[in-house]
N, C-alpha and C positions, 0 to 999 in steps of 0.2 A: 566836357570841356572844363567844369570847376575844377577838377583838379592838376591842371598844367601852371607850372611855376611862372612865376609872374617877376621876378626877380630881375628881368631886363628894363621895367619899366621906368624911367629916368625919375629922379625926384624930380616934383615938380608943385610951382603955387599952384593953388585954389584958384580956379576961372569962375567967375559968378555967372556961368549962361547955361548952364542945368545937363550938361554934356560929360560931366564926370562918371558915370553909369555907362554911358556911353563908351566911353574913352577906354576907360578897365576892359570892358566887352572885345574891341578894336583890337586890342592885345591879345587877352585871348583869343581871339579869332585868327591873331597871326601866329601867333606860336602851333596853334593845331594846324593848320594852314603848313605851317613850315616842317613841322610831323610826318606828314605826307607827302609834302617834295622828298623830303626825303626818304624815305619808304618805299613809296611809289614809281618815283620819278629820279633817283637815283643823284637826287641835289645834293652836292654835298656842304659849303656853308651859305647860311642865306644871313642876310643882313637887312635888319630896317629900316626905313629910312622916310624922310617926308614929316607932315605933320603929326604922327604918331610919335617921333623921338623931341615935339616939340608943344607943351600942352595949350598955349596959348595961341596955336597954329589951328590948333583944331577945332573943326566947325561940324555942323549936322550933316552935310557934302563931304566929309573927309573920306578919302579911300585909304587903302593898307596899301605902301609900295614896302616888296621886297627884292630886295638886287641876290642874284644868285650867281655865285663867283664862276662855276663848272656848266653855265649855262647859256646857248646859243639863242638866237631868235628862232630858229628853226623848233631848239629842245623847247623851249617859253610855248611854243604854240601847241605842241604835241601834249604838254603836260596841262595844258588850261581847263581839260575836262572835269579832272578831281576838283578843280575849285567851284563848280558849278551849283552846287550843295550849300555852296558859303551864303548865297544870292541871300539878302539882299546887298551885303557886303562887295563892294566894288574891290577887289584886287588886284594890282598891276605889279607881275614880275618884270624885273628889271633884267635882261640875261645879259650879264658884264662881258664875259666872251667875244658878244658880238662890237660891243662900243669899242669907240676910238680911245688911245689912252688916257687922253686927258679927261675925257668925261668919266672916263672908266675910275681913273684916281679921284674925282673929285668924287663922285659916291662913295668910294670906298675912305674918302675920310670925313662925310657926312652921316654916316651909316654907323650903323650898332650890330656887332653880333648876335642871331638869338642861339642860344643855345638850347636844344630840344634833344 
């Protein structure tokens, strides 16, 4: 995992609550995460979203949401095996497919591409 770019993660202040270690981790954990959606699971763009693209958001309880644009509720559930491994890492894909438009737009202009 140290060697996946890191390059999505937003500039961001300094939080004084000891979770910056954390935070870094969080990241990578979504980008190999998102590695293997698409490898595996044949995802093709996934996007970040949630307290991760926001550093002051982020607490000890933060999970990873990633929205996946080519992804249904049906695919989201077939593909949740590979992330099992992440554990303790809470992840929740997002499959934009399935949402209604407006939720589906609002993600997608809360969201960050990751590139992998």
């Amino acid at each position: 995992m140290d060697g996946l770019p890191l390059k999505n993660i937003p500039d961001h202040e300094d939080v004084n609550d000891n979770l910056e270690k954390k935070f870094v981790e969080a990241w990578r954990v979504a980008f190999e995460v998102a590695s293997i959606l698409k490898r595996e699971c044949s995802a093709e763009e996934i996007r970040i979203t949630g307290s991760l693209l926001h550093r002051e958001r982020f607490h000890e309880n933060s999970d990873i949401d990633l929205a996946v644009t080519n992804f249904t509720m049906a695919k989201s559930f077939d593909c949740m095996d590979v992330l099992e491994k992440f554990n303790p890492w809470k992840i929740d894909i997002i499959p934009l497919q399935s949402l209604i438009p407006e939720k589906r737009d609002l993600i997608l202009q809360r969201s960050v591409a990751l590139e992998v």
